[in-house]
Each structure stands twice: as structure tokens, then as C-alpha cells.
PABA-552505 format. One record per residue (C-alpha): x, y, z. Coordinates in steps of 0.5 Angstrom, whole numbers, plus 500, padded with zeros to 3 digits. Example, Ala and Ser with C-alpha at 12.3 -4.5 7.8 and 13.67 -1.06 7.14 Angstrom:
// residues 2
    u    v    w
  525  491  516
  527  498  514
// end
This chain:
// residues 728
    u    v    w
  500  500  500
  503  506  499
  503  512  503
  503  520  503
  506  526  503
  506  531  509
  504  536  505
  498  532  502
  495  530  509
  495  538  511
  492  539  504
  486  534  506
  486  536  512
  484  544  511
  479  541  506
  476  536  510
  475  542  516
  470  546  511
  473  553  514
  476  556  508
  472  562  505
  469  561  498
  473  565  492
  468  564  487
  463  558  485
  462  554  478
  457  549  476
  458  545  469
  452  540  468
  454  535  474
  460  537  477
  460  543  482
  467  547  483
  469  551  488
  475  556  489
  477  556  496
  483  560  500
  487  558  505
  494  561  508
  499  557  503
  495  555  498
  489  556  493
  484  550  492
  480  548  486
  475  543  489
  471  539  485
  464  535  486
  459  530  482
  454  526  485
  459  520  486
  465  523  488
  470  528  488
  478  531  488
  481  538  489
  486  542  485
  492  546  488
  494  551  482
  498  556  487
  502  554  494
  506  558  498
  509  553  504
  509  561  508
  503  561  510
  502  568  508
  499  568  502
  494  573  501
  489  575  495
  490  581  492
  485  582  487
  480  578  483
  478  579  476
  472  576  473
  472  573  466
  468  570  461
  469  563  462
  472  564  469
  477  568  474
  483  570  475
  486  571  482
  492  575  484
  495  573  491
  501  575  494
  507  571  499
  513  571  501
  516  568  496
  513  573  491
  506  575  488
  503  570  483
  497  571  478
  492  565  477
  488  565  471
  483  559  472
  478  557  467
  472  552  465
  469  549  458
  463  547  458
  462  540  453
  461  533  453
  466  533  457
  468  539  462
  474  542  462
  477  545  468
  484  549  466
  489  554  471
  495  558  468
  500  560  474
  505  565  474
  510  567  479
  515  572  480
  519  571  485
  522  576  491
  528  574  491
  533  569  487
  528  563  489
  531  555  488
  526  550  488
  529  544  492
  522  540  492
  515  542  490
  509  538  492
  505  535  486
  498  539  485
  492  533  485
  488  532  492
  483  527  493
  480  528  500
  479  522  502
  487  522  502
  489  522  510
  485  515  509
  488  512  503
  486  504  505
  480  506  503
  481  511  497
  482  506  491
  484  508  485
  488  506  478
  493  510  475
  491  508  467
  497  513  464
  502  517  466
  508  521  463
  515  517  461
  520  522  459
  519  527  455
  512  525  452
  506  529  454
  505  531  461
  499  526  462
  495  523  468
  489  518  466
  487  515  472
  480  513  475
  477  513  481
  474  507  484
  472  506  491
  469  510  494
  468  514  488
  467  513  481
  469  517  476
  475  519  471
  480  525  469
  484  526  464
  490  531  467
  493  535  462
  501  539  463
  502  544  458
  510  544  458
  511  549  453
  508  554  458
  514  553  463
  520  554  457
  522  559  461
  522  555  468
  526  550  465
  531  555  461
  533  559  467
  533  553  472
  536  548  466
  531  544  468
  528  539  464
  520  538  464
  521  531  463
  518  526  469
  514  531  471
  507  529  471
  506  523  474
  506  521  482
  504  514  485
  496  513  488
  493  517  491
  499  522  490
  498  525  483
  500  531  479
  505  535  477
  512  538  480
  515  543  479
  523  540  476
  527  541  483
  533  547  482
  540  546  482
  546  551  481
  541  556  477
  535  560  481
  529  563  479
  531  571  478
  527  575  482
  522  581  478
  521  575  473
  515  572  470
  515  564  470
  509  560  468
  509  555  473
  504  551  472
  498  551  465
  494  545  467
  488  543  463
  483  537  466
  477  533  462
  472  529  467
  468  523  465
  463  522  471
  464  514  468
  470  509  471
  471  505  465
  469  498  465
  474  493  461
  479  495  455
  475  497  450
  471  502  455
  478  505  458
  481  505  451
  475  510  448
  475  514  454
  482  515  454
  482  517  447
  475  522  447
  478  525  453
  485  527  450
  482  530  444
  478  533  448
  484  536  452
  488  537  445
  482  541  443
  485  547  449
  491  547  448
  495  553  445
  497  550  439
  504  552  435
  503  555  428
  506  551  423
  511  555  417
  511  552  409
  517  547  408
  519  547  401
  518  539  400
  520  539  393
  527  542  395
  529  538  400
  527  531  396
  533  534  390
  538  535  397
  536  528  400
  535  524  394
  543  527  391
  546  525  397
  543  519  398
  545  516  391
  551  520  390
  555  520  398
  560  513  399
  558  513  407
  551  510  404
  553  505  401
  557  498  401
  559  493  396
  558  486  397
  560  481  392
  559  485  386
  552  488  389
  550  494  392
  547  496  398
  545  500  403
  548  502  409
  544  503  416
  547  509  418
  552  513  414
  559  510  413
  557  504  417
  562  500  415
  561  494  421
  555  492  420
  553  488  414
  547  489  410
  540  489  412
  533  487  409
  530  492  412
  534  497  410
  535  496  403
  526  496  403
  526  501  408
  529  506  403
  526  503  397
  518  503  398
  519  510  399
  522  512  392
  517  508  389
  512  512  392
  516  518  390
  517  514  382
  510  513  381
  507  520  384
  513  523  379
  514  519  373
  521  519  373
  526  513  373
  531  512  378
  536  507  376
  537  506  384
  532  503  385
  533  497  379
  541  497  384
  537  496  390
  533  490  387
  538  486  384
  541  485  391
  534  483  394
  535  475  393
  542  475  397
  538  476  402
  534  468  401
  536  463  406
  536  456  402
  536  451  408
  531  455  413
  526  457  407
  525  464  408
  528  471  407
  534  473  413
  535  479  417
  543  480  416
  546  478  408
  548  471  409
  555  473  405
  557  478  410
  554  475  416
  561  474  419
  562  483  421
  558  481  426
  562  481  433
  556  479  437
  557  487  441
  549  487  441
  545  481  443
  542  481  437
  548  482  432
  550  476  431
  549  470  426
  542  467  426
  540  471  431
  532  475  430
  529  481  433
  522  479  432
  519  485  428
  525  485  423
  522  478  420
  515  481  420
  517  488  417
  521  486  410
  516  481  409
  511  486  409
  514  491  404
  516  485  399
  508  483  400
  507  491  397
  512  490  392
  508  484  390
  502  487  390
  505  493  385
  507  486  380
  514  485  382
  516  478  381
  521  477  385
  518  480  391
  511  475  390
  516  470  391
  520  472  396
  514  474  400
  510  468  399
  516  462  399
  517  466  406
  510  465  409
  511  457  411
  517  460  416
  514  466  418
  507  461  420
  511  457  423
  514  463  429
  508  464  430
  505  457  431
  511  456  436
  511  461  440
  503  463  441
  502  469  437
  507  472  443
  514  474  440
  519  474  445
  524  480  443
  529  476  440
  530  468  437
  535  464  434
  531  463  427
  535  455  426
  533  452  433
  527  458  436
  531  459  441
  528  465  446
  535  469  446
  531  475  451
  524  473  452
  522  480  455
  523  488  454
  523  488  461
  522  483  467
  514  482  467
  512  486  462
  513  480  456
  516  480  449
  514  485  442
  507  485  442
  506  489  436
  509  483  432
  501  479  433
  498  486  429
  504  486  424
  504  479  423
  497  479  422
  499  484  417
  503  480  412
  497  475  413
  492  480  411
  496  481  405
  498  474  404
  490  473  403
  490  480  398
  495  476  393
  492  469  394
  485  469  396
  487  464  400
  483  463  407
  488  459  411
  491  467  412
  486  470  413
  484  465  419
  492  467  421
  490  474  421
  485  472  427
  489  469  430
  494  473  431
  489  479  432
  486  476  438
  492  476  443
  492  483  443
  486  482  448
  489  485  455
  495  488  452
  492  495  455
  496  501  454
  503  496  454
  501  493  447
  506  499  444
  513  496  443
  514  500  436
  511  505  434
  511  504  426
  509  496  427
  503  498  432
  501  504  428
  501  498  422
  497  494  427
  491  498  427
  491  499  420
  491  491  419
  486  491  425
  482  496  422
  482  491  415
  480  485  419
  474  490  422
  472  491  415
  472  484  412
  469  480  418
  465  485  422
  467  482  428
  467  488  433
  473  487  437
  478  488  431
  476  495  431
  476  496  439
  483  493  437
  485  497  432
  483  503  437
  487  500  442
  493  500  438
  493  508  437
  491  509  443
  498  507  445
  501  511  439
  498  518  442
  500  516  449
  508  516  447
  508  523  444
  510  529  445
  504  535  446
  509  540  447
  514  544  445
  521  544  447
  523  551  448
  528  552  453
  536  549  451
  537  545  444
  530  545  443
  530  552  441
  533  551  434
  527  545  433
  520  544  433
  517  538  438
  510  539  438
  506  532  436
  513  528  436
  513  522  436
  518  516  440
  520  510  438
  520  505  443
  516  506  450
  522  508  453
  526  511  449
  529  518  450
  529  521  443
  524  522  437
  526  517  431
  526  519  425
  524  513  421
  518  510  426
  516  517  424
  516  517  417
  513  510  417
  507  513  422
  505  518  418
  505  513  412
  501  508  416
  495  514  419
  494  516  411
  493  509  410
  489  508  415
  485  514  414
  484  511  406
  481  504  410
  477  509  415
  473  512  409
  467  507  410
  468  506  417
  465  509  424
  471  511  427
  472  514  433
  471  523  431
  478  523  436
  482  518  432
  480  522  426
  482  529  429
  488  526  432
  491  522  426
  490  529  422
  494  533  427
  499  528  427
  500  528  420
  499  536  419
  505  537  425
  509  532  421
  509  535  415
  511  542  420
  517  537  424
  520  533  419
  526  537  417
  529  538  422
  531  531  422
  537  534  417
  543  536  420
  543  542  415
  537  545  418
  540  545  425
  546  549  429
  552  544  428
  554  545  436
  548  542  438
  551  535  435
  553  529  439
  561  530  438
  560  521  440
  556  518  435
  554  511  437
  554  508  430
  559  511  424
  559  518  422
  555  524  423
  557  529  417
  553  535  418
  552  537  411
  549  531  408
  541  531  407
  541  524  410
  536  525  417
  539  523  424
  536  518  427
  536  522  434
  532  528  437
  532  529  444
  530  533  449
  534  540  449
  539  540  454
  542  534  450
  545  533  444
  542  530  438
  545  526  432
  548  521  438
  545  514  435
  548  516  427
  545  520  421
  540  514  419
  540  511  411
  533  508  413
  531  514  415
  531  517  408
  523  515  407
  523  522  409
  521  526  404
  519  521  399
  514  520  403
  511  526  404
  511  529  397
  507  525  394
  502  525  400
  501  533  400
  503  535  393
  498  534  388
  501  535  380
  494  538  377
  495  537  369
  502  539  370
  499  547  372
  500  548  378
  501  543  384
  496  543  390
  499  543  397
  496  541  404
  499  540  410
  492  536  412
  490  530  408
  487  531  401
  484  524  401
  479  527  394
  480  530  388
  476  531  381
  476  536  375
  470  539  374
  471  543  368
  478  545  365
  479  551  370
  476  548  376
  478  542  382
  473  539  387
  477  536  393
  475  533  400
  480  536  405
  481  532  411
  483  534  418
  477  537  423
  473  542  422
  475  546  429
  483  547  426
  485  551  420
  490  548  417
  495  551  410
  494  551  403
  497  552  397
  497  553  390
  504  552  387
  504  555  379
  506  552  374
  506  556  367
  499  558  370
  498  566  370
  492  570  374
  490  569  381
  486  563  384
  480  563  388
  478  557  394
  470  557  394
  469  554  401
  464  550  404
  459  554  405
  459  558  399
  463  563  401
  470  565  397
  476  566  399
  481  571  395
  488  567  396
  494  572  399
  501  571  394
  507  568  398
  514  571  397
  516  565  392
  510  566  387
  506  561  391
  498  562  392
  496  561  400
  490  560  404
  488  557  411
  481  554  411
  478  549  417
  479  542  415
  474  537  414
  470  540  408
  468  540  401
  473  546  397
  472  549  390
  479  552  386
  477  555  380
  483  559  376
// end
């Protein structure tokens, strides 16, 4: 059982007395707030009909706090208050919707020179001071430098749920002047929850300046969730709720085209990408890896993206003829399936890592080649049909054998479980059940074979009760609700599509909805990044790229579907800052003195449009793990996703989906725009050899005239999720 604070039993211990005066009262729907001020705090108590939780927005451990002056709004109050420490302003604020919206912003400005050595967290549960008969559970918390969230419910006494929600944006200026971190920030152990202030060091906070020290922002649900697929869906409705609240940044135009020239120059054209092996070339994984033999991955990994590019473009790459000729090196005779590391250069492996030796098999690097050459045989390549379906008979034998529940990594001769565990307790890569199923479903879609489909399901079903710890990699579970969402449609049954709500659940738990502006992070936007692996401490730029490619699939196979509204708003937005973010993987874009001087795998060579693998948190430096070849998907996946060639006139830019487009006349273009209809996003039209001005008909009636860019380009902002009528 865990225990509680000092500072929590006197907080409780003021509320449960009734003898602070009342500063001001709101009633939304069902739930009842109340602002209430004592001495060294200022509480937000909150009431329904089956339970209730306080807010601290302010403390002051002198016990000399004093309101100062009150100032009504028209969605709340704001209240100034003076101490010791120094004065503060408390802007709170209510939204009234399907799910009420609590949110207060704290400013302080210190005395003196003022050190933080410890600040307690801001969540209080009444009944705290007999926390044996409080019981509650913890569905979500931050980790890292994702978002400071806390999903939790209440469970006895009481019903109900919250979703807690720190703007760390807000306390760039915290963190800059105390060079602190806002990571690990959100979080606590029941009953004790909340937010903590990051504890100083050498650096105070300077007095007669304005910090932000918290900007909360809390969603209720009156319902405890009953089972996974309730919790799942309410943590989503809940957190597109929040994200609805939050000051969102303003995205800039990335020049696409031009990044892609760079990348695709360097990319064929620098000796660090590539390595020969038995008169064939192949990628390297990282830049002038000269260590670690070839990949399968990698080598599809870069090509699926050019051939998305080749197809959108109508020109021929001779490097992807270079990248195909080395394709079948990759067959193991005797095992009957295609293998991780080239069989002809397996012998650089030294064994450094527990999966770089020979025969050794990390779990999703089977599955993830298998479904690249699956796509590859569906475009009608020979060779890949063949690689692919003379590999399933292995494949489906792994999966046969260890019950649909991969361990993290296997030897593919003997089956032999080299790590069975991510960590202890927590089982093995759970996300390789949906990407199998995948494969599966794409084995069915080129044999029309129902022995697959049967795969398809039973691999599925042993995702039930994986819960918020499904997620092992973010590319592979974002590729799990996708296959999920195909199951869903071919079969009906209700539990695929629960299923595939789960696997995005886990995604937006492992994002970033924040900007990083204080250190390195000054240089680079962060807000919707998106981590690799649960754990990891960096964004990586090729589970991104392959992110952003699967929701825009996954938003195709939705068209039909009744999806989640939250889903849809989240997966837009997602895409949306992606197209704003992703540039800042290149080295180019950043200052050089931010790069790590040590580099795990070969080299870092600033000047190449070759993205690094690694951004991380801005007190750290990025580029540590190696500028990353298959990384280079990059750009090749967004320009033919966001740019869209009109009879060779001019292209059509969106930095939301366009999942619809048709002519209506020889001057005239119908498209669908995707997104959500509360959030503008950019548009642009990029002339090509057409003169005169564009105009944007919206959908309800109105005409936009569009504003002309520095660069010739014609540009509109319009709100997601309608009809649009361009004439020119």
C-alpha cells in the first residue's frame, strides 16, 4: 500500500475541515467547482453525484498567502495573490461540452532569487488521509518527454475519470532559466498525483520575472471505464478533448520538392550510404556503417518510399533496379524464408549486441520485410511475389510456435528464445501479432487463400488484454491498427475494430504534445513528435515516417468505417505537424554545435540531407545514434502525399490529407479536404506555366481570394473536413 506526503495530509486536512472561505463557484452539467482559499494554497474542489478531487493551482509553504484582487472572465476567473515567495496570478477556466473541461494557468514572479528543491504534486483526493479505503488506478502517465498526461479513474468510494493534461510548453521559461527538464514531470504514485514543478540545482529562478509554473488543463467523465475496449475509447474521447484546449503552434510551409532533390542527391551520389558485397550494392543502415552487414530491412525500407515517389512523379530512378538486383541474396535455402542479415557478409557480426549475431532474430525484422515485399508483390514484381509467398511457410511456423506472442528476439534455426522479455513482467514485442496479421491479410489479398485470413485472426485475437503496454514499436503498432481496421471490414466482428482503437491508443500515448523551447530544443519544433519504442528517450525519424504513411493509409480504409471522431481528429493532426516537423531530422536545418561529438554507429556528416535518427530532449544533444539511411523515406513519403500535380499546371498543396480530387471543368478542381473542422490548416497552390489568380470556394459558399507568397505561390487557410472548389 502506498503511503502519502506531509504536504497531502495537510492539504486534505484543510478540505475535509469546510473552514476556508469560498472565492468563487461554477456548475457544469453535473459537476460542481469551487474555489477555495487557505493560507499556503488556493484549492479547485470539484463535486459530482459519486465523487469528488481538488486542484492545487498555487502553493506557498509560508503560509502567508493573501488574495490581492479578483477579476471575473467570461469562461472563469483570475485571481492575484501575494506571499513571501512573491506574487502570482491564477487565470482558471471552464469549457462546458461532452466532457467538462477544467483549466488554470499559474504565473509566479519571485522576490528573491528563489531554488525549488522540492514542489508538491497538485492533484488531491479528499479522502487521501485514509488512502486504505481510497482506491483507484493509474491508466496512463507520463514517461520521458512524452506529454505530461495522467489518465486515471476513480474506483472506490467513488466512480469516475480524468484526464490530466500539463501544457509543458508553458514552462519553457522554468526550464531555461533553471536548466531543467519538464520530463518525468507528470505522474506520482496513488493517491498521490499530479504535477511537480522540476527541482532546481545550481541555476534559481530570477526575481522580478514572470514564469509560467503550471497550465493545466483536465477533462472529466462521470463513467469509470468497465473492460479494455470502454477504457480504451474513453482515454481517446478524453484526450481529443484536452487537445481541442491546447494553444496550438502555427505550422511554416516546408519547401518539399527541394528537400527531396537534396535528399535524393546525396542519398544516390554519398559513398557513406552504400557498401558493396559480392558485386551488389546495398544500403548501408546508417552512414558509413562499414561494420554491420546489409539489412533486408533497410534495403526495402528506402525503396517502398522511392517507389511512391517514381509512381507520384513519372521519372525512373536507375537506383531502384540497383536496390532490387540485391533482394534475393537475402533467401536462406535451407531455413525456406527470407533473413535478417546478408548471408555473405553475416561474418562482420561480432556479437556486440545480443541481436548482431548470426541467426539471431528480432522479432518485428522478420515481419516488417515481409510486408514491404507483400506490396512490392501486389505492384506486380516477380521476384517479391516470390520471396514473399515461399517465406510465409516459416513465418507461420514462428507464430505457430511461440502462440502468437513473439519474444524480443529468437534464433531462426532452433526457435531458441535469446530475450524473451522487454522488461521483466512485461512479455516479449506484442505489436508483431498485429504486423503479422498484416502480412497475413496481404498473403489473402494476392492468393485469395483463407488458411491466411484464419492467421489474420488468430493472431489478432492475442492482442486482448494487452492494454496501454501493447505498444513495443511505434511504425509496427500504427501497422497493427491498419491490418485491425481490414479485419474489421472483411469480417464485422466488433472486437477487431476495438482492437485497432487500442493499437492508436497506444500511439498518441507515446507523443510529445509539446514544444521543447528552452536548450537545443530552441532550434527545432517538437509538438506531436512521436517516440520509437516505449521507452525511448528521442524521437526517431523512421518510425515517424512510417507513422505518417500508415495513418494515411489507415485513413483511406476508414472512409467506410465509423471511426472514432477522436481518432480522426488525432491521426489529421498528427500528419498535419509531421509535414511541419520532419525537416528538422537533416542536419542541415540544425546548428552544428547541437550534434552529438560521439556517435554510436558511424558517422555524423552535417552537410548531408540524410536525416539523423535521434532528436532528444533540449538539454541533450541529438545525432548520438548515426545519421540514418533508412531513414531516407522521409521526404519520398510526404511529397506524394501533400502534393498533388493538376494537369501538369500547377500542384496543390495541403498540409491536411486530400483524400478526394476531380475535375469539374478545365478551370475547376472539386477536392475533399480531410482533417477536422474546428482546425484551419495551410493550402497552396504552386503554379506551373498558369497565370492569373486562384480562387477557393468553401463549403458554404463563401470565396476565398488567396494571398500571394514570396515565392509565387498562392496560399489559403481553411478549416478541415469539407468540400472545396478551386477555379482559376
Amino acid at each position: 500500500m502506498n503511503g502519502i506526503s506531509p504536504w497531502q495530509i495537510a492539504a486534505v486536512t484543510s478540505l475535509i475541515n469546510d473552514e476556508m472561505p469560498t472565492v468563487f463557484e461554477k456548475t457544469i452539467g453535473d459537476y460542481c467547482f469551487t474555489i477555495l482559499n487557505s493560507s499556503d494554497a488556493l484549492y479547485i474542489y470539484c463535486k459530482w453525484q459519486n465523487g469528488n478531487i481538488a486542484f492545487r493551482p498555487i502553493y506557498s509553504p509560508d503560509h502567508g498567502l493573501v488574495i490581492k484582487r479578483k477579476t471575473m472572465t467570461d469562461n472563469g476567473i483570475t485571481i492575484s495573490l501575494e506571499s513571501s515567495m512573491g506574487t502570482s496570478k491564477v487565470k482558471i477556466a471552464f469549457t462546458d461540452g461532452e466532457f467538462p473541461i477544467l483549466k488554470y494557468n499559474t504565473k509566479l514572479i519571485p522576490k528573491t532569487n528563489l531554488h525549488i528543491p522540492f514542489w508538491p504534486k497538485d492533484i488531491i483526493l479528499r479522502e487521501n488521509s485514509h488512502s486504505q479505503k481510497n482506491k483507484g488506478t493509474v491508466h496512463v502517465k507520463q514517461v520521458g518527454t512524452r506529454s505530461g498526461i495522467l489518465h486515471f479513474s476513480l474506483d472506490e468510494p467513488h466512480t469516475g475519470s480524468l484526464l490530466y493534461f500539463q501544457n509543458l510548453t508553458s514552462l519553457a521559461d522554468y526550464n531555461q532559466q533553471t536548466k531543467t527538464s519538464a520530463g518525468e514531470t507528470v505522474g506520482g504514485l496513488w493517491p498521490e498525483l499530479g504535477f511537480s514543478l522540476p527541482v532546481t540545482k545550481d541555476d534559481p529562478l530570477q526575481a522580478g520575472t514572470t514564469y509560467v509554473i503550471s497550465d493545466a488543463i483536465i477533462a472529466f467523465d462521470a463513467n469509470t471505464a468497465k473492460g479494455e475496449s470502454e477504457l480504451t475509447t474513453q482515454y481517446l474521447n478524453l484526450l481529443a478533448a484536452v487537445y481541442l484546449e491546447i494553444p496550438k503552434p502555427t505550422t511554416t510551409y516546408i519547401n518539399w520538392p527541394d528537400i527531396l532533390n537534396k535528399g535524393l542527391h546525396d542519398l544516390i551520389d554519398a559513398p557513406g550510404c552504400w557498401c558493396q558485397v559480392e558485386g551488389n550494392q546495398y544500403f548501408n543502415a546508417y552512414i558509413s556503417d562499414y561494420d554491420t552487414p546489409p539489412e533486408i530491412m533497410v534495403q526495402l525500407a528506402v525503396l517502398l518510399p522511392l517507389l511512391d515517389y517514381t509512381e507520384w512523379s513519372g521519372k525512373l530512378l536507375p537506383v531502384i533496379d540497383k536496390i532490387k538486383n540485391g533482394l534475393p541474396q537475402f533467401w536462406d535455402e535451407k531455413l525456406k524464408t527470407i533473413v535478417r542479415w546478408l548471408p555473405a557478409a553475416e561474418d562482420k557480426l561480432k556479437g556486440e549486441e545480443e541481436q548482431k549475431k548470426p541467426m539471431v532474430m528480432d522479432s518485428w525484422y522478420l515481419h516488417h520485410p515481409l510486408l514491404n515485399l507483400s506490396r512490392l508483390a501486389l505492384k506486380g514484381d516477380k521476384i517479391a511475389n516470390e520471396l514473399f509467398l515461399n517465406s510465409l511457410s516459416y513465418a507461420t511456423k514462428v507464430a505457430k510456435h511461440f502462440k502468437y506472442n513473439w519474444p524480443v528476439f529468437y534464433k531462426m534455426d532452433t526457435l531458441e528464445v535469446i530475450k524473451e522479455e522487454t522488461k521483466p513482467g512485461e512479455g516479449g514485442q506484442h505489436d508483431v501479432a498485429g504486423i503479422y496479421a498484416h502480412v497475413m491479410l496481404q498473403a489473402y489479398e494476392l492468393t485469395n487463400d483463407k488458411k491466411y485470413l484464419k492467421e489474420a485472426e488468430l493472431s489478432a485475437k492475442s492482442l486482448k488484454g494487452k492494454g496501454f503496454k501493447l505498444f513495443y514499436q511505434a511504425n509496427n503498432t500504427t501497422f497493427s491498427a491498419g491490418a485491425l481496421l481490414r479485419l474489421y471490414k472483411l469480417t464485422k466482428n466488433e472486437d477487431y475494430l476495438y482492437l485497432s482503437n487500442l493499437c492508436l491508443a497506444n500511439v498518441f500515448q507515446n507523443v510529445q504534445l509539446w514544444d521543447c523551447n528552452y536548450g537545443y530544443g530552441e532550434n527545432y519544433p517538437t509538438f506531436f513528435a512521436l517516440f520509437p519504442l516505449s521507452d525511448a528517450p528521442y524521437t526517431a525519424v523512421y518510425e515517424e515516417q512510417e507513422v505518417f504513411c500508415a495513418l494515411h493509409d489507415y485513413l483511406l480504409h476508414a472512409k467506410e468505417v465509423d471511426i472514432l471522431p477522436s481518432i480522426k481528429l488525432l491521426a489529421n493532426e498528427y500528419i498535419r505537424y509531421l509535414v511541419n516537423r520532419a525537416v528538422y531530422y537533416y542536419p542541415p536545418m540544425l546548428p552544428s554545435d547541437m550534434l552529438s561529438e560521439d556517435v554510436k554507429v558511424g558517422e555524423v556528416d552535417n552537410k548531408l540531407w540524410v536525416a539523423l535518427e535521434d532528436l532528444h530532449d533540449g538539454w541533450e544533444k541529438s545525432g548520438e545514434v548515426g545519421q540514418e539511411v533508412y531513414g531516407a523515406g522521409n521526404a519520398f513519403g510526404i511529397l506524394p502525399r501533400h502534393y498533388h500535380n493538376v494537369d501538369e499546371k500547377f500542384l496543390l498543396y495541403a498540409d491536411y490529407p486530400i483524400p478526394f480530387k476531380r475535375k469539374t471543368s478545365s478551370t475547376a478542381l472539386s477536392i475533399q479536404l480531410g482533417g477536422d473542422k474546428r482546425i484551419q490548416c495551410r493550402l497552396r497552390i504552386i503554379p506551373n506555366g498558369v497565370k492569373g489568380r486562384f480562387h477557393l470556394k468553401i463549403a458554404d459558399g463563401t470565396t476565398l481570394s488567396s494571398k500571394k507568397t514570396r515565392e509565387g505561390h498562392f496560399e489559403f487557410f481553411v478549416n478541415g473536413d469539407q468540400q472545396l472548389e478551386i477555379t482559376w
